[in-house]
VOPAGU-2260 file (C-alpha; in pm, 1 decimal, decimal comma):
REM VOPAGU-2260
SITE   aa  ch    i         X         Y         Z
SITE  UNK   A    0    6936,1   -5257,5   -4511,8
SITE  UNK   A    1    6667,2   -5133,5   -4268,9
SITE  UNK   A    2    6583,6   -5479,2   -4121,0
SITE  UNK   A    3    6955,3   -5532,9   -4068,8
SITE  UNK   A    4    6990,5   -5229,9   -3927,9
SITE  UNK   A    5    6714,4   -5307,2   -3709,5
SITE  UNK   A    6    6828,7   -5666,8   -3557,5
SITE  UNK   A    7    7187,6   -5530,1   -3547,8
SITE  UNK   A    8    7045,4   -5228,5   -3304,6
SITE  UNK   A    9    6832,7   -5517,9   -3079,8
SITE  UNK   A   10    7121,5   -5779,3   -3083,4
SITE  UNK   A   11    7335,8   -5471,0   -2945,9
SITE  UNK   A   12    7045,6   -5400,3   -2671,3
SITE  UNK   A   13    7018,5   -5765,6   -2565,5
SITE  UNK   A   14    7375,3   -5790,9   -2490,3
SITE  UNK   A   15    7401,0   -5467,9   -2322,0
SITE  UNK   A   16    7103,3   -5598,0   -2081,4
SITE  UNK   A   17    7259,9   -5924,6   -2041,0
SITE  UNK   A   18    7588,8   -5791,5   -1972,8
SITE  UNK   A   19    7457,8   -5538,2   -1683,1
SITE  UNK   A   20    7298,8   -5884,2   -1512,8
SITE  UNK   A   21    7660,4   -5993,2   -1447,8
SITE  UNK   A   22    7794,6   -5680,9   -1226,3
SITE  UNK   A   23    7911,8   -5728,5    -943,7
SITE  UNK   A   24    7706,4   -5608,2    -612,6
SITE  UNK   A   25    7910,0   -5307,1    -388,1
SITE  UNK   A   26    7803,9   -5250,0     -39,0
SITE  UNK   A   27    7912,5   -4970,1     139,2
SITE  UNK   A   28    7986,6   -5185,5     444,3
SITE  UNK   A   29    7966,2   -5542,9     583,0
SITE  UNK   A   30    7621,0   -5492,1     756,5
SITE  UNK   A   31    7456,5   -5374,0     408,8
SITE  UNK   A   32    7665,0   -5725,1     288,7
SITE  UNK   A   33    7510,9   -5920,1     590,0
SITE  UNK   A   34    7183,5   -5808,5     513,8
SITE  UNK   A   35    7165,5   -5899,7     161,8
SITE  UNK   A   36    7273,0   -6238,6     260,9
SITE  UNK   A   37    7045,5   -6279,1     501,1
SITE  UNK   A   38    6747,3   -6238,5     261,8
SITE  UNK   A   39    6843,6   -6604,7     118,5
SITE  UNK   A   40    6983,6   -6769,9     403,2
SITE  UNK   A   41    6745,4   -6911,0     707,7
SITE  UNK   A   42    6785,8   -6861,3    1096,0
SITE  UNK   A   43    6671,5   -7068,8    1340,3
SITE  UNK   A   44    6674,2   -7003,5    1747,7
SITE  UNK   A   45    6916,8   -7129,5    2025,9
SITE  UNK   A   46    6578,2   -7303,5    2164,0
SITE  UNK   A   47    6508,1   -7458,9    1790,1
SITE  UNK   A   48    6884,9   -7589,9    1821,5
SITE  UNK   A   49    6850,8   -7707,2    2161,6
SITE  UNK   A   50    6562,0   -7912,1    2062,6
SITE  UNK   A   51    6707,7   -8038,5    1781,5
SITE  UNK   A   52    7007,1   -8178,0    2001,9
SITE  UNK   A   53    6771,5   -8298,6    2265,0
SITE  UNK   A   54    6579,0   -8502,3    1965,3
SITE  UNK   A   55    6905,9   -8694,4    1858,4
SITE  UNK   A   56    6818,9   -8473,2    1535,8
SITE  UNK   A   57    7119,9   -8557,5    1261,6
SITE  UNK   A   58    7330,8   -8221,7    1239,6
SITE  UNK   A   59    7626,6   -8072,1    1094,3
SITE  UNK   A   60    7705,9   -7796,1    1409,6
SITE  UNK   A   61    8002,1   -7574,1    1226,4
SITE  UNK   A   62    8158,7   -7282,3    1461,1
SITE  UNK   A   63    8288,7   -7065,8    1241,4
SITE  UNK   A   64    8486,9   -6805,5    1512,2
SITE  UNK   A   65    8843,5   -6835,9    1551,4
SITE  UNK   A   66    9009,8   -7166,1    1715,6
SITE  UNK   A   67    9076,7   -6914,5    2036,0
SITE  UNK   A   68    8705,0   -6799,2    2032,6
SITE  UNK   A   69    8584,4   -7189,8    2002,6
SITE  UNK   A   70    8813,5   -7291,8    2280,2
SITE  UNK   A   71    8692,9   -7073,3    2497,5
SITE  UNK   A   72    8311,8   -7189,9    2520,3
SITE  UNK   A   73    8094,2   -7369,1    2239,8
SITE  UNK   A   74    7796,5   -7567,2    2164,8
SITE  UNK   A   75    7866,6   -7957,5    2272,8
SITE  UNK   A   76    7886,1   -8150,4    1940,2
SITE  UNK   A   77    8018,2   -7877,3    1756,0
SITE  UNK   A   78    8320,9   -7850,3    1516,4
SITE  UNK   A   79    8569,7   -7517,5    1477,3
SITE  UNK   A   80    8578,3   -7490,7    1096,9
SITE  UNK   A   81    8678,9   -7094,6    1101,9
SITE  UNK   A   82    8525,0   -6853,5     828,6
SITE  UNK   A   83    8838,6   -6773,1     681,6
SITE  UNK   A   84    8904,1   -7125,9     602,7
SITE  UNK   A   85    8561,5   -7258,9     558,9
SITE  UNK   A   86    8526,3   -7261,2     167,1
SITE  UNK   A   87    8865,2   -7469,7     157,9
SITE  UNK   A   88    8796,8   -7774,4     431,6
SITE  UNK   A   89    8401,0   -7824,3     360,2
SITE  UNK   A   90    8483,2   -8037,5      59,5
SITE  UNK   A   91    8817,7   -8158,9     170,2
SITE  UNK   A   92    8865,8   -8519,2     263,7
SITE  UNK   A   93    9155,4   -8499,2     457,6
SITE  UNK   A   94    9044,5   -8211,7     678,9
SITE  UNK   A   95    8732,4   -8449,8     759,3
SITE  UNK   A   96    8957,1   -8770,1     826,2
SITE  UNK   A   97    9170,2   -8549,0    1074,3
SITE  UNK   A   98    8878,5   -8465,1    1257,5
SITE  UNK   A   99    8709,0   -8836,2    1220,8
SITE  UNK   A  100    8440,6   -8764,4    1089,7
SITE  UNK   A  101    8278,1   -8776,3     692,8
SITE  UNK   A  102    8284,5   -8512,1     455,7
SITE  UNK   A  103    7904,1   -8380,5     452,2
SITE  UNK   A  104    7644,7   -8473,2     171,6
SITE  UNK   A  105    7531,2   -8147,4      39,2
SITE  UNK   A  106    7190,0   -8230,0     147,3
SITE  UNK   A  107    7253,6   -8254,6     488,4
SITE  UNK   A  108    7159,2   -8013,9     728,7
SITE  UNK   A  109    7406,1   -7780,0     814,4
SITE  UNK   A  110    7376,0   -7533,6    1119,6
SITE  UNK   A  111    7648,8   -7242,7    1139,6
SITE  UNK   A  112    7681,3   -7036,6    1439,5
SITE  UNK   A  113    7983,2   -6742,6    1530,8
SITE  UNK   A  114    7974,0   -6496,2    1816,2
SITE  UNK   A  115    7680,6   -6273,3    1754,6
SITE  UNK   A  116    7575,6   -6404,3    1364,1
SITE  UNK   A  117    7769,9   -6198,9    1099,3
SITE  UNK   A  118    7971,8   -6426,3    1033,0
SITE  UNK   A  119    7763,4   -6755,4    1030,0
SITE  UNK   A  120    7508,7   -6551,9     806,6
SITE  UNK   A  121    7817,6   -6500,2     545,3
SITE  UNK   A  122    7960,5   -6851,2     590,4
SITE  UNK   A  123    7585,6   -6999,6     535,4
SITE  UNK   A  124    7520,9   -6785,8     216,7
SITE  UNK   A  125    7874,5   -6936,1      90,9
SITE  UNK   A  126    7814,3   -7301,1     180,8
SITE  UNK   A  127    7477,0   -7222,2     -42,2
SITE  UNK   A  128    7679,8   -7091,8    -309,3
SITE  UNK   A  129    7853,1   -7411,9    -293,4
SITE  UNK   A  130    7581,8   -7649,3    -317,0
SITE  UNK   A  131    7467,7   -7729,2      -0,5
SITE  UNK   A  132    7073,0   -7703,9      28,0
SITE  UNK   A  133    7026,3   -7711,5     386,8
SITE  UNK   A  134    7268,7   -7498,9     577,5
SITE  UNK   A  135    7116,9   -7242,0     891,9
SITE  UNK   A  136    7267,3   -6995,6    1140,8
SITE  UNK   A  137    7183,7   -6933,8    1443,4
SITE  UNK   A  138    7021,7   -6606,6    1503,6
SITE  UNK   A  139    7241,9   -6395,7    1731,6
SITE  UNK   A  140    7521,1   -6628,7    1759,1
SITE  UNK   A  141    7667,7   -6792,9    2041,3
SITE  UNK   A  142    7614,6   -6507,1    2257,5
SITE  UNK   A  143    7257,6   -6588,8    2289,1
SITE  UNK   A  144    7317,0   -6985,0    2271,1
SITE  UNK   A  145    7541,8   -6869,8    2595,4
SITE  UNK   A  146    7317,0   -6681,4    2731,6
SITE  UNK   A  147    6983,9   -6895,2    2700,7
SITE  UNK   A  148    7172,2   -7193,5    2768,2
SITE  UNK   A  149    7494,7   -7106,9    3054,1
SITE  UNK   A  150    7531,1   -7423,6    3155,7
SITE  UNK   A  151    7516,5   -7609,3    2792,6
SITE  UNK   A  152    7858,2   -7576,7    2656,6
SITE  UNK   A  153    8195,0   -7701,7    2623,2
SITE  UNK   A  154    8527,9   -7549,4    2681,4
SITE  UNK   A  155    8932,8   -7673,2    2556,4
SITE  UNK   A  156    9086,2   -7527,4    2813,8
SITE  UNK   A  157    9429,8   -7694,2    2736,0
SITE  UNK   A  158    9442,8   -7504,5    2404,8
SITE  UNK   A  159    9415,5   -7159,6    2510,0
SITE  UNK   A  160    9713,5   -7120,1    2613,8
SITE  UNK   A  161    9808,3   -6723,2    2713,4
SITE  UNK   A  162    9491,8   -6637,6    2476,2
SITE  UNK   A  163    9248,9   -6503,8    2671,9
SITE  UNK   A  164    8982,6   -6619,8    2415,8
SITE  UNK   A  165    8863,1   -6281,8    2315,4
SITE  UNK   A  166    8705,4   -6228,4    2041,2
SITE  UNK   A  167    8807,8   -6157,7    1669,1
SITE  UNK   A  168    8641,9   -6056,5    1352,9
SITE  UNK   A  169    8441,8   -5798,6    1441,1
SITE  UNK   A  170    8126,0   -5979,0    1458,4
């Protein structure tokens, strides 16, 4: 009776271990969020990206700010995928055929960039979480891409409209 007793208490502690692995993580805001995910995500420079481009380097370039934001000014070559929809049209074909392009291997390399690098920190820990095995931000955004690099960009100025391109989501 004692040895059952005995697994019956260390069956009951190995589930109650295994069961607090599972909880679910609370921040206290979206910068305590960001910085967790920043801990498994890599960063790489406006420069490093500029170089890469200048190489011919094969690159996903993702934009993950609102279609107004993108419009506005962004990196040549890149694509407006925005955060809020980014989990949904990463895998999907049609999105991908719409743009003419292909849907990307999950080893490809993957660089995410938003205004000042919240977001694309968030969006590259969730393209992780989704397979992909080689997906960077850009640390500090397009503000700094803009700002190292004020002649490198692009603009749609036929889709923004009244919009004055400001930005949006906070980050």
């Amino acid at each position: 009776m004692k040895n059952i007793a005995l697994k019956f208490i260390w069956a009951l502690s190995l589930f109650t271990f295994l069961a607090s692995c599972n909880q679910p993580i609370n921040f206290n805001n979206v910068d305590e969020m960001v910085d967790k995910a920043q801990i498994t995500t890599l960063g790489i420079s406006a420069d490093e990206l500029d170089q890469k481009i200048d190489n011919g380097d094969m690159i996903l370039l993702i934009d993950v700010r609102e279609p107004n934001e993108y419009n506005a000014g962004y990196i040549p070559g890149a694509i407006n995928i925005a955060r809020g929809i980014l989990e949904f049209n990463i895998s999907n074909d049609k999105f991908w055929e719409e743009a003419m392009l292909y849907m990307p291997e999950k080893d490809e390399e993957i660089i995410i960039y938003c205004r000042k690098g919240k977001r694309s920190i968030l969006a590259a820990q969730t393209l992780q979480q989704l397979g992909f095995t080689n997906v960077k931000y850009i640390i500090d955004g397009w503000k700094k891409w803009e700002m190292t690099f004020p002649d490198k960009f692009e603009k749609n100025l036929d889709q923004l409209g009244h919009d004055d391109g400001g930005e949006t989501g906070g980050c």
